[in-house]
Backbone as XML, in Angstrom:
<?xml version="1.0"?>
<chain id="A" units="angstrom">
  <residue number="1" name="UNK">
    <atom name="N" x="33.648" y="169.108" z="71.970"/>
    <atom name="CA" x="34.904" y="169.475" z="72.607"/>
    <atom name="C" x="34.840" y="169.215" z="74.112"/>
  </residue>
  <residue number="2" name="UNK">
    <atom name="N" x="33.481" y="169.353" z="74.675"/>
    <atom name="CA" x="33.592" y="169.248" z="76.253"/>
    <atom name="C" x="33.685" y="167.735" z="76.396"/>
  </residue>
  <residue number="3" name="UNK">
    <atom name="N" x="33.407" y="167.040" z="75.481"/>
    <atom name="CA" x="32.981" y="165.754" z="75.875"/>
    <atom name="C" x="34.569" y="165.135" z="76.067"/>
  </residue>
  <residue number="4" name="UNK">
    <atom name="N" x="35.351" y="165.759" z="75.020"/>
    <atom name="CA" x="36.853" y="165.077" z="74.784"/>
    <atom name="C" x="37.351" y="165.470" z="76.156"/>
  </residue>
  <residue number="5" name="UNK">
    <atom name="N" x="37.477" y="167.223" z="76.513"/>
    <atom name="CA" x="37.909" y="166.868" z="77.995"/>
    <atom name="C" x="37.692" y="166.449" z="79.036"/>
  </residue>
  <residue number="6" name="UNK">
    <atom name="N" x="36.360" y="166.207" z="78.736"/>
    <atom name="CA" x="35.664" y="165.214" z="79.654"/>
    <atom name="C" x="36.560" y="163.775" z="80.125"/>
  </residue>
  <residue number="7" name="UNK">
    <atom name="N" x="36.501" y="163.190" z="79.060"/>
    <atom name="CA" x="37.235" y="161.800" z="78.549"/>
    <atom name="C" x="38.684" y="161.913" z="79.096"/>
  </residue>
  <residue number="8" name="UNK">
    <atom name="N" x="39.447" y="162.606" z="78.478"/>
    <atom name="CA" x="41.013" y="162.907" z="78.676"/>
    <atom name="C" x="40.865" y="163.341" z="80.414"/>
  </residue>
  <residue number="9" name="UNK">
    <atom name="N" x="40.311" y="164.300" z="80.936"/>
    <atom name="CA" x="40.428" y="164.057" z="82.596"/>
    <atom name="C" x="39.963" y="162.862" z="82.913"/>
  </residue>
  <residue number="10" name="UNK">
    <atom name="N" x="39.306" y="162.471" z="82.863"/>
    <atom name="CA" x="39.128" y="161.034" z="83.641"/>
    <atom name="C" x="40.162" y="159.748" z="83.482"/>
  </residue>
  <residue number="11" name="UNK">
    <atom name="N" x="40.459" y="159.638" z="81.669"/>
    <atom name="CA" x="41.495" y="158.911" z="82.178"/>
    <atom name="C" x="42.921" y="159.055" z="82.433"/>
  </residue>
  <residue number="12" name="UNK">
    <atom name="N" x="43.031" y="160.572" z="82.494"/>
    <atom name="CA" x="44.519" y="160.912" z="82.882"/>
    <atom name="C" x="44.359" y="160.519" z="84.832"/>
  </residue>
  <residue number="13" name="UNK">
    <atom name="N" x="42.985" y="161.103" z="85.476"/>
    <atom name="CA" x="42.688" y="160.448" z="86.840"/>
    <atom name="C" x="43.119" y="158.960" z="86.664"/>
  </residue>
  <residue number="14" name="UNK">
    <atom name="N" x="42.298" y="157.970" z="86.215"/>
    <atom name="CA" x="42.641" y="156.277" z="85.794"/>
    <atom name="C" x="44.369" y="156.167" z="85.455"/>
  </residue>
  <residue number="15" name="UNK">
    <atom name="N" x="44.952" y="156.703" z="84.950"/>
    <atom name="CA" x="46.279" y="156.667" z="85.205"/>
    <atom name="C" x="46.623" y="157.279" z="86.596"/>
  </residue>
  <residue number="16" name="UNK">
    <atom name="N" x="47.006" y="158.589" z="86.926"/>
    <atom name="CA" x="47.252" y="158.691" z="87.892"/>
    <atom name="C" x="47.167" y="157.965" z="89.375"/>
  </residue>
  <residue number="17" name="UNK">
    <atom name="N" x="45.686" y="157.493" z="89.094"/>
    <atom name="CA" x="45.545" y="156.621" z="90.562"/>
    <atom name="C" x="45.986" y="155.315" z="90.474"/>
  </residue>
  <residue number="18" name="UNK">
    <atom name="N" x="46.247" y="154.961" z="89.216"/>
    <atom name="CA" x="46.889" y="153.281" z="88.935"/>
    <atom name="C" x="48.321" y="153.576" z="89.614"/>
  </residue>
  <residue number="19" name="UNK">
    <atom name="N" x="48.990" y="154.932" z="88.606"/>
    <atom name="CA" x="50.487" y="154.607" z="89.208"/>
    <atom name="C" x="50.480" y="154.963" z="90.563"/>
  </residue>
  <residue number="20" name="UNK">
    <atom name="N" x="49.947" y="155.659" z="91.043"/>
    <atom name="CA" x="49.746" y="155.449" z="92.419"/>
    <atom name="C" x="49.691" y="154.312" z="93.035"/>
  </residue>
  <residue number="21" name="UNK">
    <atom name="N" x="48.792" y="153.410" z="93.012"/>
    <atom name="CA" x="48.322" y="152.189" z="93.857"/>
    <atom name="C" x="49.470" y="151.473" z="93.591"/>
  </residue>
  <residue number="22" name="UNK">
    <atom name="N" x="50.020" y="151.373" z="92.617"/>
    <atom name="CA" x="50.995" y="150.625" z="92.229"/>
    <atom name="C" x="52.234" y="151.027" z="93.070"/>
  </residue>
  <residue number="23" name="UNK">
    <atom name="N" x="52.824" y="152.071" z="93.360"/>
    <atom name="CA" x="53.748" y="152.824" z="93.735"/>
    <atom name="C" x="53.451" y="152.083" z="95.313"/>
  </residue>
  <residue number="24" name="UNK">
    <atom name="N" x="52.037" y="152.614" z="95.890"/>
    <atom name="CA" x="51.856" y="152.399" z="97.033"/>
    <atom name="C" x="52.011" y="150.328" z="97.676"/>
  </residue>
  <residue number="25" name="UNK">
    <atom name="N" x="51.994" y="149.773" z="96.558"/>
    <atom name="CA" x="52.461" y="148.658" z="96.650"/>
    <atom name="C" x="53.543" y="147.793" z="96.574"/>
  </residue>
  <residue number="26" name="UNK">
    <atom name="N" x="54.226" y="148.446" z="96.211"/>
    <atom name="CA" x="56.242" y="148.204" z="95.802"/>
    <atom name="C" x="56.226" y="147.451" z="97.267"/>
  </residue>
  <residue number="27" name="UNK">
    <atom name="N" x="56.912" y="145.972" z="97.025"/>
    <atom name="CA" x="57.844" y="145.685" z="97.930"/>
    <atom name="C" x="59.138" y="145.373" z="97.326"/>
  </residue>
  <residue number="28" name="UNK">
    <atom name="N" x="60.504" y="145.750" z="97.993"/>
    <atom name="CA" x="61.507" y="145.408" z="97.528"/>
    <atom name="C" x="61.740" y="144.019" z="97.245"/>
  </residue>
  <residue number="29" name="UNK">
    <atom name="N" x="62.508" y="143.967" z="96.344"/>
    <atom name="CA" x="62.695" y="142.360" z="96.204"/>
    <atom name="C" x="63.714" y="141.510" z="96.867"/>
  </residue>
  <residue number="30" name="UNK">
    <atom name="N" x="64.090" y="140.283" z="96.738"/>
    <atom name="CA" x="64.758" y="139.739" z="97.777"/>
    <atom name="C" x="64.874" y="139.560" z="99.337"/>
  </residue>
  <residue number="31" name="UNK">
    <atom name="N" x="63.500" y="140.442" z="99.730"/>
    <atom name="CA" x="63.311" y="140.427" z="100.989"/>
    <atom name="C" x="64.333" y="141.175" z="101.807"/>
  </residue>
  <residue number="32" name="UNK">
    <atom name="N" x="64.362" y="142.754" z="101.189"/>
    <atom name="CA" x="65.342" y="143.566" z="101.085"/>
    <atom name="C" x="64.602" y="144.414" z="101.869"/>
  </residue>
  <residue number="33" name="UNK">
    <atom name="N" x="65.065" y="145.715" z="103.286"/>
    <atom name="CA" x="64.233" y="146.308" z="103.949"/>
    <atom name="C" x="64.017" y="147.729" z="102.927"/>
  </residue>
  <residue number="34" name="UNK">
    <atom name="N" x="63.233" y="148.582" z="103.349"/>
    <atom name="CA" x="63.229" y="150.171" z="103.335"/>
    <atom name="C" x="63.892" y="150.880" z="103.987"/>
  </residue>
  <residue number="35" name="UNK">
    <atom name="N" x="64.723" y="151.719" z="104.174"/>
    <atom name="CA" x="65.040" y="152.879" z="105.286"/>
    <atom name="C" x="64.094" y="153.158" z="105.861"/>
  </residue>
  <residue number="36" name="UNK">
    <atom name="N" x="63.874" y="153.232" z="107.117"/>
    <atom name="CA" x="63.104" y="153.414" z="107.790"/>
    <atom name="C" x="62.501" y="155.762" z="107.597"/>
  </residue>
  <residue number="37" name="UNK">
    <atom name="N" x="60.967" y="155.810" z="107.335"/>
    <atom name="CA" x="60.580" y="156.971" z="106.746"/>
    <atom name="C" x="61.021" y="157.462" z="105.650"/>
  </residue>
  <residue number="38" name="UNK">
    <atom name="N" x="61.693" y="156.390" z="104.426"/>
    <atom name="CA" x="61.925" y="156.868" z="103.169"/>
    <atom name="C" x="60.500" y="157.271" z="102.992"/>
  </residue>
  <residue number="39" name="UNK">
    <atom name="N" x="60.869" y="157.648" z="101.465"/>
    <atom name="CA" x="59.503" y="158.189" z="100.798"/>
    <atom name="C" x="59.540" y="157.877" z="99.515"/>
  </residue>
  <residue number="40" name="UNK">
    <atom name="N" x="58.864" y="156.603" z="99.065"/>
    <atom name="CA" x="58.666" y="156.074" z="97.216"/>
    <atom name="C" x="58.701" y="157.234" z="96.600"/>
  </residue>
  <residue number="41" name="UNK">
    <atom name="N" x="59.600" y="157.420" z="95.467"/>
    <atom name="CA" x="59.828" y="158.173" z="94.800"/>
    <atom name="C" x="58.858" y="157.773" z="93.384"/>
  </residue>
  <residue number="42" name="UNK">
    <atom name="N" x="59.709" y="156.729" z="92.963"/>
    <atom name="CA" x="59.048" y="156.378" z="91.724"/>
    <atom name="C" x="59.485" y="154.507" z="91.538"/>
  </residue>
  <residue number="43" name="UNK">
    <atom name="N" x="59.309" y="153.382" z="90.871"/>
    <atom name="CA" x="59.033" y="152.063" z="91.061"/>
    <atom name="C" x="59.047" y="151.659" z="89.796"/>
  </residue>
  <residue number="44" name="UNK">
    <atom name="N" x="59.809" y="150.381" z="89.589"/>
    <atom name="CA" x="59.235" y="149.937" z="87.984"/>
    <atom name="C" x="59.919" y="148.186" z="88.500"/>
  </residue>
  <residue number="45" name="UNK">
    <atom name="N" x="59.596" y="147.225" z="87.701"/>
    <atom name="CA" x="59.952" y="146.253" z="87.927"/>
    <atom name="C" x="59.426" y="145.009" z="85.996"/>
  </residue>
  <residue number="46" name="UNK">
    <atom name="N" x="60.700" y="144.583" z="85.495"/>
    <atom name="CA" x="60.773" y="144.158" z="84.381"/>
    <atom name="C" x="61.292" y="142.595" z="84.040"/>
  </residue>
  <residue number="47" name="UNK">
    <atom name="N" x="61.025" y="141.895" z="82.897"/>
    <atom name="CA" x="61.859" y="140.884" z="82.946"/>
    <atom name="C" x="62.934" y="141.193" z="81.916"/>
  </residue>
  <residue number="48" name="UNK">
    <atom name="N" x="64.151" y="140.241" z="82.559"/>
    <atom name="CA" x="65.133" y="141.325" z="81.530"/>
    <atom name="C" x="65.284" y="140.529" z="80.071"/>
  </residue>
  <residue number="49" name="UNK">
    <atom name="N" x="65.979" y="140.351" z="79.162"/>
    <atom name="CA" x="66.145" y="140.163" z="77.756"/>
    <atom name="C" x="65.637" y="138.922" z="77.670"/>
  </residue>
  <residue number="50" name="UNK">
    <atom name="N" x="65.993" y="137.435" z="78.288"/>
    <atom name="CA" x="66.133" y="136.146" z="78.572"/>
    <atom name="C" x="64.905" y="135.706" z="78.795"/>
  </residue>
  <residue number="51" name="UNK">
    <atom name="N" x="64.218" y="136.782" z="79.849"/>
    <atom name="CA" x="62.253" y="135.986" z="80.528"/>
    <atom name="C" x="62.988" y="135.248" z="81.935"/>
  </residue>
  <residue number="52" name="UNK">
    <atom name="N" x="64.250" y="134.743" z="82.058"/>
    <atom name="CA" x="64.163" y="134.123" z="83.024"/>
    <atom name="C" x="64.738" y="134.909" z="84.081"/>
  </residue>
  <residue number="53" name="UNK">
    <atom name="N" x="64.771" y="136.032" z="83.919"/>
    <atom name="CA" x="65.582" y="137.216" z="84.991"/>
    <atom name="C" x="64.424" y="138.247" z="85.109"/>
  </residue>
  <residue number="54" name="UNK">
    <atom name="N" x="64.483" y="138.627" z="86.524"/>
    <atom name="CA" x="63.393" y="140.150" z="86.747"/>
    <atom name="C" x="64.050" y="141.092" z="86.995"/>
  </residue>
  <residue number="55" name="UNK">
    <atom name="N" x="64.235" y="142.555" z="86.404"/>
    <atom name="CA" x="64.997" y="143.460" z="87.165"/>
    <atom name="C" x="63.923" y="144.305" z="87.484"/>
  </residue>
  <residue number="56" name="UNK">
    <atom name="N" x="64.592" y="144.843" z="89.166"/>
    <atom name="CA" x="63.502" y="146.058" z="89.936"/>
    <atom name="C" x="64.254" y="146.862" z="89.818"/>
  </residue>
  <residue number="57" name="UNK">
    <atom name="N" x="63.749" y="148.204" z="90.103"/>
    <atom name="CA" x="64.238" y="149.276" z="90.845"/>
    <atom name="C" x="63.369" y="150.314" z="91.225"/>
  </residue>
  <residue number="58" name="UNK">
    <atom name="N" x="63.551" y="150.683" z="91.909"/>
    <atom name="CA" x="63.435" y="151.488" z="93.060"/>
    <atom name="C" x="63.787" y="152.855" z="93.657"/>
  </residue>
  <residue number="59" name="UNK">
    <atom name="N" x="63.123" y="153.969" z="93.676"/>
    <atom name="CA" x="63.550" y="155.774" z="94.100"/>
    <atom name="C" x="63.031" y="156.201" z="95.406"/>
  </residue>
  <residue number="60" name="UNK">
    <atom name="N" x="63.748" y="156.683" z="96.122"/>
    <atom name="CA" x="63.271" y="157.077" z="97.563"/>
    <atom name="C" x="64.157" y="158.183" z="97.561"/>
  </residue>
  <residue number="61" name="UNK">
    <atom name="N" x="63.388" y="158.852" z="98.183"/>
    <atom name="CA" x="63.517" y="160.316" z="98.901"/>
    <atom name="C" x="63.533" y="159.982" z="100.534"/>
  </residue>
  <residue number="62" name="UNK">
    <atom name="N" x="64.874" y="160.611" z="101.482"/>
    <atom name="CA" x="65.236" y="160.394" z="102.342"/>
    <atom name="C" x="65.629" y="161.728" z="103.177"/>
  </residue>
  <residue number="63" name="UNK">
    <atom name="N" x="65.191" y="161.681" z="104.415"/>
    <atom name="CA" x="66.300" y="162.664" z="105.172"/>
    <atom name="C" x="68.088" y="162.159" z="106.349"/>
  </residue>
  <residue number="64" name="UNK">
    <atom name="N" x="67.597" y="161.090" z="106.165"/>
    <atom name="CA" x="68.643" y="159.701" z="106.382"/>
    <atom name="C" x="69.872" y="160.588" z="105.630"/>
  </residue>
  <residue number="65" name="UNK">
    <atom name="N" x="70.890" y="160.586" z="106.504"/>
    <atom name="CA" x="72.466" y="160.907" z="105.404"/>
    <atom name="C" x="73.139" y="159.739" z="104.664"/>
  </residue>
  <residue number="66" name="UNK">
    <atom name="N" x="73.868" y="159.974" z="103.866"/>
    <atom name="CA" x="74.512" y="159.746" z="103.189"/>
    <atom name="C" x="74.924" y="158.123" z="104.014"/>
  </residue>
  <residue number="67" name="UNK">
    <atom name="N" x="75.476" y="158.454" z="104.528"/>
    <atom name="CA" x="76.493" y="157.201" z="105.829"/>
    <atom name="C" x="75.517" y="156.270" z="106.344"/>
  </residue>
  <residue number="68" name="UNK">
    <atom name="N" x="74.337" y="156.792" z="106.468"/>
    <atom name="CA" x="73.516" y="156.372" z="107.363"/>
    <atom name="C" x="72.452" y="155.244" z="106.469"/>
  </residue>
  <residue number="69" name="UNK">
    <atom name="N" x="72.061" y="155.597" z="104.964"/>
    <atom name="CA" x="71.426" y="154.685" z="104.153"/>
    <atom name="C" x="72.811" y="154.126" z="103.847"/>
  </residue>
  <residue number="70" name="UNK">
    <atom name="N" x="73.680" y="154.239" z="103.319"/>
    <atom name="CA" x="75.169" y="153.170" z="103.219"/>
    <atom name="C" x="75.237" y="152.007" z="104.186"/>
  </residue>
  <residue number="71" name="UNK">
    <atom name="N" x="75.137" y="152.442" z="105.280"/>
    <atom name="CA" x="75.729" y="151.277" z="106.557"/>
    <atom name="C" x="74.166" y="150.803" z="106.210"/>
  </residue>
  <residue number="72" name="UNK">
    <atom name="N" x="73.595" y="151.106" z="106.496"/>
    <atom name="CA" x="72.488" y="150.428" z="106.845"/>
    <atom name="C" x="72.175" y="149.336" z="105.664"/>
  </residue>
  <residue number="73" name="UNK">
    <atom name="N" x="72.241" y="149.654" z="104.328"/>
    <atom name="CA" x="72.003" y="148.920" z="103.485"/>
    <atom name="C" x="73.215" y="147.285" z="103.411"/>
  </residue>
  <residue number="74" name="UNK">
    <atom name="N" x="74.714" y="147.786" z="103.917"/>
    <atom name="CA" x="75.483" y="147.197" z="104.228"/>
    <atom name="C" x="74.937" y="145.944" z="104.627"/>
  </residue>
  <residue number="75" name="UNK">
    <atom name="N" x="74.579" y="146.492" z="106.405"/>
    <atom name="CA" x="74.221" y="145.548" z="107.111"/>
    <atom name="C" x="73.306" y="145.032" z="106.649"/>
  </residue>
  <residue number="76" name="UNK">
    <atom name="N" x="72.410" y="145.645" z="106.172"/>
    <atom name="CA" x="70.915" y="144.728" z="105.527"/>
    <atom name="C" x="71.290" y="143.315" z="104.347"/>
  </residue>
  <residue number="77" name="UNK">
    <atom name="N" x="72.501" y="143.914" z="103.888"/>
    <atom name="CA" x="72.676" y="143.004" z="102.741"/>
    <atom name="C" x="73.465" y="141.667" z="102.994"/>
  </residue>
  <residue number="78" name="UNK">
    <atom name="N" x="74.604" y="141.982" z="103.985"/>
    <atom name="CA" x="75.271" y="140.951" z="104.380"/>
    <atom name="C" x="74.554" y="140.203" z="105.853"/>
  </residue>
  <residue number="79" name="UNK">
    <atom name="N" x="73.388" y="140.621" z="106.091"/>
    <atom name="CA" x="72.662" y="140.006" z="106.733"/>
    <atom name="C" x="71.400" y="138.770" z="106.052"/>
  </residue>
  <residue number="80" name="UNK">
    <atom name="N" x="71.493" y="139.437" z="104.703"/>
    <atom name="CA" x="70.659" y="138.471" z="103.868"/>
    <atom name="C" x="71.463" y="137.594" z="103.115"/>
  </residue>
  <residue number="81" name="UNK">
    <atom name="N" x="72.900" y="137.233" z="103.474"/>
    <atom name="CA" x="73.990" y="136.378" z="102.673"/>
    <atom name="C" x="74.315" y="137.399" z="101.336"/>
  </residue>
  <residue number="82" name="UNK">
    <atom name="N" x="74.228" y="138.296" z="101.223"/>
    <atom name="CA" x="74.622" y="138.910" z="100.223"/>
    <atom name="C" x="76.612" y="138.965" z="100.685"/>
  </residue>
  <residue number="83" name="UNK">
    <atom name="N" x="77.166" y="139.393" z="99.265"/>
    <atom name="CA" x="78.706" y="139.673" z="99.337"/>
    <atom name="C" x="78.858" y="141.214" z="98.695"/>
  </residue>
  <residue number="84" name="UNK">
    <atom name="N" x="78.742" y="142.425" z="99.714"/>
    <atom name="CA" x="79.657" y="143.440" z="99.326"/>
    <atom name="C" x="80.793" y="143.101" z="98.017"/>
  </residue>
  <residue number="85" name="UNK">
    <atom name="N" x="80.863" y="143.277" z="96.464"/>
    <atom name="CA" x="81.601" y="143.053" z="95.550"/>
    <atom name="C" x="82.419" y="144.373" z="95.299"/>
  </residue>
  <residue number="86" name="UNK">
    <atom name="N" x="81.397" y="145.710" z="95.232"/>
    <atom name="CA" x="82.120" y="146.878" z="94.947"/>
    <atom name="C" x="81.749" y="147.952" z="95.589"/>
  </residue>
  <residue number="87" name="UNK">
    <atom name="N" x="81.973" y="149.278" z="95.486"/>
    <atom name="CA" x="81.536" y="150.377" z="96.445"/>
    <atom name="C" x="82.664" y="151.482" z="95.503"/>
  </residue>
  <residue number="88" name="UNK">
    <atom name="N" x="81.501" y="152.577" z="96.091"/>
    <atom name="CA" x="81.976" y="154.179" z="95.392"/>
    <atom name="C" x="81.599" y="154.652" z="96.218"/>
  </residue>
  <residue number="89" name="UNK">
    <atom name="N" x="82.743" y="155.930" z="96.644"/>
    <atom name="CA" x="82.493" y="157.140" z="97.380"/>
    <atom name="C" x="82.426" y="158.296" z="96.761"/>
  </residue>
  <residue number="90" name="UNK">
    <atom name="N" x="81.662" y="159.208" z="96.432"/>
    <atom name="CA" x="82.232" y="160.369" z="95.698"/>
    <atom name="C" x="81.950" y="161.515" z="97.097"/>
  </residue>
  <residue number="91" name="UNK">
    <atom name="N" x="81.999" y="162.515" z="96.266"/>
    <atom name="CA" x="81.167" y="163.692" z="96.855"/>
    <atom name="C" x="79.558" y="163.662" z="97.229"/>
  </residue>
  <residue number="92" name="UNK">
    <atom name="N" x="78.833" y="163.623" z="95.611"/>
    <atom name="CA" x="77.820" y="163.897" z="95.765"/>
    <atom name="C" x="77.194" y="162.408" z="95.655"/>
  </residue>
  <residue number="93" name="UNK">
    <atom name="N" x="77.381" y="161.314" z="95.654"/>
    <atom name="CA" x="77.533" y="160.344" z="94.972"/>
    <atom name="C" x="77.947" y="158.908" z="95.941"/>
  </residue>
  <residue number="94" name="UNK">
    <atom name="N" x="77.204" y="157.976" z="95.968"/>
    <atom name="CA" x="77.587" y="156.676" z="96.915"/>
    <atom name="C" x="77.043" y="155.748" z="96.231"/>
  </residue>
  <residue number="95" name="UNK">
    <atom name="N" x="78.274" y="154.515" z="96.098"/>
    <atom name="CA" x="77.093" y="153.257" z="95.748"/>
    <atom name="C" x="77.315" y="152.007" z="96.158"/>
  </residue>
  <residue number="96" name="UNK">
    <atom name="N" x="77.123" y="151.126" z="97.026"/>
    <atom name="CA" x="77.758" y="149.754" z="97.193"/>
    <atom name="C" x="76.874" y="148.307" z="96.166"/>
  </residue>
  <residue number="97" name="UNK">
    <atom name="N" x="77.724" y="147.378" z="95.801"/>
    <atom name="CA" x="77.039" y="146.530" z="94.641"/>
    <atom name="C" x="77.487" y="145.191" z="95.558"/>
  </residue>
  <residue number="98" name="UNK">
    <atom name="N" x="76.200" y="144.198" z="95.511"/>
    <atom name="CA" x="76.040" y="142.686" z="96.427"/>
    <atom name="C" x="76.048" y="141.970" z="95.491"/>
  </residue>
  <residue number="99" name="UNK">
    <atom name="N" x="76.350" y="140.703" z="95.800"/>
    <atom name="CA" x="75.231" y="139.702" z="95.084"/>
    <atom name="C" x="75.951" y="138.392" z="96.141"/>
  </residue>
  <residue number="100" name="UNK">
    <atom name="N" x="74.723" y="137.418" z="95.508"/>
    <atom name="CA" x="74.558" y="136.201" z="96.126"/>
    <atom name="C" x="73.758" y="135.360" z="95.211"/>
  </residue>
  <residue number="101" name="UNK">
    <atom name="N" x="74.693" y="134.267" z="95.196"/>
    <atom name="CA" x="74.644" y="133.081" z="93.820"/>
    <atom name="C" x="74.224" y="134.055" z="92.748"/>
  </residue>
  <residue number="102" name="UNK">
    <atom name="N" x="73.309" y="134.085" z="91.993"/>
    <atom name="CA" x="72.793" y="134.582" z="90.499"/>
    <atom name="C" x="72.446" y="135.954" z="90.668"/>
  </residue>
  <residue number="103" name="UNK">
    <atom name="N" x="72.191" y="136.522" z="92.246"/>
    <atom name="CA" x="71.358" y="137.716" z="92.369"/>
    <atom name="C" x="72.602" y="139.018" z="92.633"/>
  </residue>
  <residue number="104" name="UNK">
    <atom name="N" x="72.001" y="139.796" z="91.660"/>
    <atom name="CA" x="72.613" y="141.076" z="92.385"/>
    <atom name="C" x="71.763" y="142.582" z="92.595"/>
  </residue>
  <residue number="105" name="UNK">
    <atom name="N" x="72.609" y="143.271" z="93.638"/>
    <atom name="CA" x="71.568" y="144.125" z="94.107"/>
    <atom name="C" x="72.439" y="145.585" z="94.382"/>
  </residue>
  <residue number="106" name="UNK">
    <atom name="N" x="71.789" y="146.823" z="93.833"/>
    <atom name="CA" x="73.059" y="147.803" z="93.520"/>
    <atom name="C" x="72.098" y="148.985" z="94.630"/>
  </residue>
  <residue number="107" name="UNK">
    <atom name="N" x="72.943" y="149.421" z="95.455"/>
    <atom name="CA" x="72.262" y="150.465" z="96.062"/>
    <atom name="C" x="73.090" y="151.787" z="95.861"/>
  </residue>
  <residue number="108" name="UNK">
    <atom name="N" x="72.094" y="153.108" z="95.422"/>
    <atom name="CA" x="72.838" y="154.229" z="94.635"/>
    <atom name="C" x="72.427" y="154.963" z="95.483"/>
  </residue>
  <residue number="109" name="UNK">
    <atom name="N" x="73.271" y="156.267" z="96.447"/>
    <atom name="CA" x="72.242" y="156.847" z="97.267"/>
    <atom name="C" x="73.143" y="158.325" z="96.651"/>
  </residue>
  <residue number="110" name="UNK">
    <atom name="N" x="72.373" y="159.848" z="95.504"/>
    <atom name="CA" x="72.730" y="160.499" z="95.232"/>
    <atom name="C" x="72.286" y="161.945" z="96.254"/>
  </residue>
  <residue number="111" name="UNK">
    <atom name="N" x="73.129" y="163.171" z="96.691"/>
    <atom name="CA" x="72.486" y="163.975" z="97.266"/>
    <atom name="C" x="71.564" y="164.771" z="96.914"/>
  </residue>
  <residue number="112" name="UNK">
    <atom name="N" x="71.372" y="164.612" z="95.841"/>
    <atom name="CA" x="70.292" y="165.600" z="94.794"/>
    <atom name="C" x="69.716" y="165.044" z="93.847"/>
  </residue>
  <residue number="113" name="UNK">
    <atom name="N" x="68.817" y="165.102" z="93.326"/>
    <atom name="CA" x="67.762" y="164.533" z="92.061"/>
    <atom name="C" x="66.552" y="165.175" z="91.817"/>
  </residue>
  <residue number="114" name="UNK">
    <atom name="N" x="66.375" y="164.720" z="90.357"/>
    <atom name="CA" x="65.006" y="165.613" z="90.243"/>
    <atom name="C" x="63.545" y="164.978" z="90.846"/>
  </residue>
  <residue number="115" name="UNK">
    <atom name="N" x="64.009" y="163.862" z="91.145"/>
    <atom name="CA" x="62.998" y="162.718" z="91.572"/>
    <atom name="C" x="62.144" y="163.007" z="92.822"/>
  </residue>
  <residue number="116" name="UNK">
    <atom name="N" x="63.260" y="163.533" z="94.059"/>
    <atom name="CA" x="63.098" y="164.113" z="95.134"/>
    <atom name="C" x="63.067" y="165.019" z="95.714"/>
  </residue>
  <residue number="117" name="UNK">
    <atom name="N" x="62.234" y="165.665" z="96.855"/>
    <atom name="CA" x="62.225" y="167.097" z="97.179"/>
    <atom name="C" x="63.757" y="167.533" z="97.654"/>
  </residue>
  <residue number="118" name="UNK">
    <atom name="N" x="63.550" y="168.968" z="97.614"/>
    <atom name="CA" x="64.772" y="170.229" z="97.455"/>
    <atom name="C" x="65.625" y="169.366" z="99.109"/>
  </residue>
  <residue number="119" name="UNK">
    <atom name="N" x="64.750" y="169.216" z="99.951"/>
    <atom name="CA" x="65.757" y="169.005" z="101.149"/>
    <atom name="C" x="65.646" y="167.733" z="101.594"/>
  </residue>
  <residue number="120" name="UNK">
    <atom name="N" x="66.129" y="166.436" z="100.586"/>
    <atom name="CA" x="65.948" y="165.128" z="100.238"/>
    <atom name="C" x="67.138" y="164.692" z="99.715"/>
  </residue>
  <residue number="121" name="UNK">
    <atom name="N" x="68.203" y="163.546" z="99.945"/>
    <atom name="CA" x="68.594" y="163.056" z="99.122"/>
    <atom name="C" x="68.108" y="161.539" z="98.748"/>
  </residue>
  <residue number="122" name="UNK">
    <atom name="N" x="68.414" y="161.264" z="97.263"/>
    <atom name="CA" x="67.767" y="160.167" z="97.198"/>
    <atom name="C" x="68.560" y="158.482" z="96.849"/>
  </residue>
  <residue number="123" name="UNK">
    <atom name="N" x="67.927" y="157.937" z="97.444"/>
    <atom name="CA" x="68.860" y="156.376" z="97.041"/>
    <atom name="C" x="67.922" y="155.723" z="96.325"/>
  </residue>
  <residue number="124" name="UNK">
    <atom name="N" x="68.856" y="154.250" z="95.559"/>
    <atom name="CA" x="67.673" y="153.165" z="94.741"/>
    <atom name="C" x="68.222" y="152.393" z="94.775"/>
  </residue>
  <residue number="125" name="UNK">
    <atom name="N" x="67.298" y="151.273" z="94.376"/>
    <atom name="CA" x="67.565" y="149.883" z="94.558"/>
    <atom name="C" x="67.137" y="149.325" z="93.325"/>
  </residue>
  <residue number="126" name="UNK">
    <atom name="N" x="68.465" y="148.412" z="92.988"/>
    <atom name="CA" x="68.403" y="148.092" z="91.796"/>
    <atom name="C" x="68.404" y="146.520" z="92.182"/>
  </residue>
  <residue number="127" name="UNK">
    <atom name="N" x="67.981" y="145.723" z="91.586"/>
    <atom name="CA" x="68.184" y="144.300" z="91.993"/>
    <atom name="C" x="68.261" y="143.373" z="90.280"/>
  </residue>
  <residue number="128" name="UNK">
    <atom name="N" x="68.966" y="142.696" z="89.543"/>
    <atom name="CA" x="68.694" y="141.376" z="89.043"/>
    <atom name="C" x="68.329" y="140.152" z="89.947"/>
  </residue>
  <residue number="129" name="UNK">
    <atom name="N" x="67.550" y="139.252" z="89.877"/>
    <atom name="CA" x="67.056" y="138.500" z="90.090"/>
    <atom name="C" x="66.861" y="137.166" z="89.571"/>
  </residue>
  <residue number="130" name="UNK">
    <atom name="N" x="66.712" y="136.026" z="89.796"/>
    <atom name="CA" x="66.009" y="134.920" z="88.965"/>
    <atom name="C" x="64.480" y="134.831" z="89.303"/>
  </residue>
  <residue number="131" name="UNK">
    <atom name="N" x="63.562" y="134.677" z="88.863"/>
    <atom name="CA" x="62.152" y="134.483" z="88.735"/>
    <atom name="C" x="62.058" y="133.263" z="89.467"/>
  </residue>
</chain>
């Protein structure tokens, strides 16, 4: 019995520090910035149905408002030739959607999540891509 928890802590450690390193390595795609002092929430990056498409995305925890990851992502996007296509305002709730030729890139910035700490709101970045 000691030996099994032996085994099971170590490689629940070997996971933990993988998704870590991994986490700690996320760059956005498209050559897309960070908010400046976000905080990686959580990271995944896939190819989608086809093989010839990658989709990312992306969780950050922010003290940045609401307005403030919005514009900024704005400018970030139509600075990279992206085209503003759509946008939502809610309450709790913001999202503006880009793209440029094949690519699109969805930024969601919510005031609350379980993802992020109590005095955090959090945004993500969603991107399709071509490979």
């Amino acid at each position: 019995m000691k030996s099994i928890l032996q085994i099971f802590t170590l490689v629940t450690v070997l996971f933990v520090s993988a998704g870590m390193a991994v986490a700690d390595e996320f760059t956005p795609p498209l050559g897309l910035p960070v908010v400046p002092d976000a905080r990686l929430a959580i990271s995944d990056a896939y190819d989608t149905a086809g093989g010839d498409r990658e989709e990312s995305i992306a969780r950050f925890g922010t003290k940045a408002s609401r307005n403030d990851v919005i514009d900024f992502y704005t400018e970030a996007l139509e600075n990279a030739g992206f085209v503003i296509y759509s946008s939502s305002d809610k309450a709790d709730y913001a999202m503006i959607a880009a793209k440029r030729d094949d690519d699109r890139v969805t930024i969601y910035y919510r005031n609350q999540s379980d993802w992020v700490e109590a005095d955090e709101g959090e945004f993500s970045i969603k991107a399709v891509y071509t490979k």
